[in-house]
N, C-alpha and C positions, 0 to 999 in steps of 0.2 A: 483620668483614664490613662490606662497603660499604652504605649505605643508599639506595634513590633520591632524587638530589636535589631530589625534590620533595617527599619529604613533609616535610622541618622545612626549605624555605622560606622566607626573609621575605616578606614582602608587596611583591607586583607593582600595575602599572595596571592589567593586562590576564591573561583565562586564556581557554581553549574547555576545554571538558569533552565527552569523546565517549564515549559506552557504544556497545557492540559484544556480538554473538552471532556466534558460532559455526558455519559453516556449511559447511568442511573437513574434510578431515584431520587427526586431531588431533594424529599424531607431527610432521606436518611445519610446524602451526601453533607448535610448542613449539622447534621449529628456527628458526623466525622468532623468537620471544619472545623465543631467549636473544641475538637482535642488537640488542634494545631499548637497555640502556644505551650500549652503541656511537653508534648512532644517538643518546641525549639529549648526549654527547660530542661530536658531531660538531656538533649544532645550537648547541651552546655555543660551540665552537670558533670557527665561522663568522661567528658574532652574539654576540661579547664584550662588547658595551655594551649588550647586552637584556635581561640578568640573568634570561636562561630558566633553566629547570625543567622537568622532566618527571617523570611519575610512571603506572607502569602498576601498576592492582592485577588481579586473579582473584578473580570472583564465588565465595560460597558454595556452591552449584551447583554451581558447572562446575570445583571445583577438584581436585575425582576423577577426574576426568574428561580430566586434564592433567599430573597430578601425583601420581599415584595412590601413588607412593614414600611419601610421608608428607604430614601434614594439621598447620598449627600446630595446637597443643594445646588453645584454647577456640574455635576457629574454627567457628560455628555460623549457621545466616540468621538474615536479620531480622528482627528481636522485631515485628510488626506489633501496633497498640495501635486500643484503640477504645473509648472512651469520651465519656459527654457530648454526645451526637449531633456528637463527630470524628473524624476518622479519619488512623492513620498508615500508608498500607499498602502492603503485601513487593509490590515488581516488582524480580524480579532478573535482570542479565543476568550475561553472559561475563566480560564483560572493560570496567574503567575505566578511563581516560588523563585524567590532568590537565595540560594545558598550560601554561606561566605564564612571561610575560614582561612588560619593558615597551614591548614595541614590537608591535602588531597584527600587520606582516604576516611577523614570525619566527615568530610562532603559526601563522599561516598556511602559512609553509615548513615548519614541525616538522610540521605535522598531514598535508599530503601529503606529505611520506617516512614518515610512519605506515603509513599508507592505501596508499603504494607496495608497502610491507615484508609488510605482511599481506592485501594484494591475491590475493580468491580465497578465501579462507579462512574471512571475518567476513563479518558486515553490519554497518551503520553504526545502530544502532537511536535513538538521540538524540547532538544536535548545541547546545550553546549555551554562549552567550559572556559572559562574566562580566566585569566592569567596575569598579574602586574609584572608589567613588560619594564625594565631598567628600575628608573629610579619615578616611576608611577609614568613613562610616558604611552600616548598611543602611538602604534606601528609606524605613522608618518614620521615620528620621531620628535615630535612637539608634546613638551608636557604638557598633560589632560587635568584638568580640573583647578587651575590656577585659580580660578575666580570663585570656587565654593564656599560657601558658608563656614565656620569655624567653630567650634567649642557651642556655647549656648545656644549662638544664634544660626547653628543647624536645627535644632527643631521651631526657631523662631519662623524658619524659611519654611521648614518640612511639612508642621505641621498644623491641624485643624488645632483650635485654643477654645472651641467652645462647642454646644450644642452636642446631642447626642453623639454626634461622630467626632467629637475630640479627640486627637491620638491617633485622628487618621490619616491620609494621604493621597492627594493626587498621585497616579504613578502614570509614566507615558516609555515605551517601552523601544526602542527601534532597534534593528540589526542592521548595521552598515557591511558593506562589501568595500573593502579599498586596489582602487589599480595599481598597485603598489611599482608595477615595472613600471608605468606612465608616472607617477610621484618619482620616484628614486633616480627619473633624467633629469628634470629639475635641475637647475641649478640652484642652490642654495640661496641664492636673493631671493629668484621667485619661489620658491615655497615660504619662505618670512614673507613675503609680501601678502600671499595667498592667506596665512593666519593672522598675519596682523602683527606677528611676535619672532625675537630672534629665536633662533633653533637651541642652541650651547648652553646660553645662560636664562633662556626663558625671559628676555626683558620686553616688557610692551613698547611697539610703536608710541611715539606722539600724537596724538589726535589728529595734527595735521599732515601727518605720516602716511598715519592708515588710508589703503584705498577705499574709495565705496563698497569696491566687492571685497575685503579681506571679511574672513569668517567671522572675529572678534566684534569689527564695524557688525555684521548683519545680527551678532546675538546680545549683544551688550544693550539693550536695550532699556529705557525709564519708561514711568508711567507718564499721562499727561501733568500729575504733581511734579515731576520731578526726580521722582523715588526710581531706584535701581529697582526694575523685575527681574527679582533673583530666582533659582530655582538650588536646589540639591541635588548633585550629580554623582550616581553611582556607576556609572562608568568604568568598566575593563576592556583591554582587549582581550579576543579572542583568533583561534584558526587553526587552523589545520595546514597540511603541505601542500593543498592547493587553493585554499583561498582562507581570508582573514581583512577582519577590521575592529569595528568599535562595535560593543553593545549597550548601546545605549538606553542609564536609564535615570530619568525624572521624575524626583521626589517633591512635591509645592503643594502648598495650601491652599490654592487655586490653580485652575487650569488654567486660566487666561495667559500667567507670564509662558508654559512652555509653547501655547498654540500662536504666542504673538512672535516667536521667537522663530520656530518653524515658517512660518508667513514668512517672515522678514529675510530667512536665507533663499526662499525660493521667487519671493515677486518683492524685495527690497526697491525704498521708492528710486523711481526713473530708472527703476529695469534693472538697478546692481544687485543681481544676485550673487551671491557665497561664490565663490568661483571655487573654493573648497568642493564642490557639486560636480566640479571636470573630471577629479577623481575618487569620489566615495557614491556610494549608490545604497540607497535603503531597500532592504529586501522584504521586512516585514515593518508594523506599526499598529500600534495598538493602546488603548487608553484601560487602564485599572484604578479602579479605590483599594487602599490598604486597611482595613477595619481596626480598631484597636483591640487589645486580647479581651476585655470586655465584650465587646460588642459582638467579636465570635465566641464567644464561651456563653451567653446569654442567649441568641440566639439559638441556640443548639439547645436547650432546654424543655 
């Protein structure tokens, strides 16, 4: 099975991320769906030197609703968390599109033959554009994604390896808000301390370094084997001139590593929550499957 090429991705300058609901027909919305990879084929074709991507998943929700044949196997909503006077909470819609190139306005072409394709059928419910900020860091100024998967074993991470839904993907989606004037008095130790990691040269704490609440401590997480619960992290910043953070977003082969991982920053054991949490706030949260181009091009049949 083919995987969309956007979820194991390298890293672009440029993404738009568009959530969508549902507002049609739903056999004929699933008739459009199955021309999605086509169309991220064609957008490639056109614009060979933009190293686009695309990637459409189907909300938790609405995937009964479309696909009602079958359900991947742990496919469940979003774990919403709330601890510590914060909050991480389920807004879910239809349908997620990740866009990702390095050129603005190929995103711009991909997203209206989107919008052409499924004209009539959706609404357009959020619209925002994501940006690699320096040398990939987030707006805090800590480089984002140190810990990602690499070369092969991004889709070793990303993706399903068997069964009907092979190719496909957990996705978990969030928008962060950051108090960037509360971050930016900080003084320099305490924000390394808060991540776990020096600011300059990106070096990790020592285990016995890290506090309980630093960010790294609450997501670094093993299974009871032993094994690192990795995930794939497509992650940009985004913003505007009056607010901005991270768009976060999670690609695994099961849910479990990113809802253990969520857990763990908001009720970490003996109450160490992320202290990351003082100043980032989740505005939305939402759980997708990413289908492989298979499984939407058959479907639509």
């Amino acid at each position: 099975m083919n995987a969309q090429t956007g979820i194991c991705a390298e890293p672009n300058l440029h993404a738009l991320y568009l959530m969508f609901n549902r507002v049609g027909d739903s056999a004929e919305l699933i008739r459009r769906l199955a021309k999605v990879p086509t169309l991220w084929q064609s957008v490639s074709a056109d614009f060979p030197d933009a190293g686009f991507s695309g990637l459409l998943a189907v909300g938790s929700e609405a995937w009964d609703g479309l696909y009602c044949v079958a359900r991947p196997p742990q496919f469940r909503a979003f774990m919403a968390q709330e601890a510590n006077g914060q909050q991480a909470p389920h807004t879910p819609f239809d349908l997620f599109v990740q866009l990702r190139a390095d050129r603005v306005d190929v995103l711009h072409h991909a997203g209206q033959r989107l919008m052409a394709l499924l004209g009539g059928l959706v609404e357009l419910a959020e619209e925002v554009r994501g940006f690699r900020n320096l040398d990939c860091r987030d707006l805090t100024g800590f480089v984002d994604g140190t810990e990602n998967p690499q070369d092969q074993h991004r889709a070793e991470v990303a993706l399903l390896a068997g069964g009907e839904f092979a190719g496909g993907s957990y996705i978990h989606v969030q928008r962060w808000v950051h108090a960037m004037s509360d971050w930016e008095r900080l003084a320099l130790k305490e924000q390394e301390d808060i991540i776990g990691r020096t600011k300059q040269d990106n070096i990790e704490y020592e285990s016995a370094d890290k506090p309980l609440t630093a960010h790294i401590k609450r997501v670094n997480l093993k299974t009871p084997k032993g094994e690192s619960m990795e995930i794939l992290r497509q992650s940009m910043p985004w913003g505007t001139m009056t607010e901005q953070g991270l768009y976060f977003i999670s690609c695994c082969r099961t849910q479990a590593h990113f809802n253990a991982m969520l857990a763990s920053m908001y009720r970490g054991e003996g109450n160490h929550f992320d202290h990351l949490l003082r100043f980032t706030r989740a505005v939305t949260g939402a759980a997708f499957f990413a289908p492989s181009d298979e499984f939407l091009q058959s479907q639509g049949q």
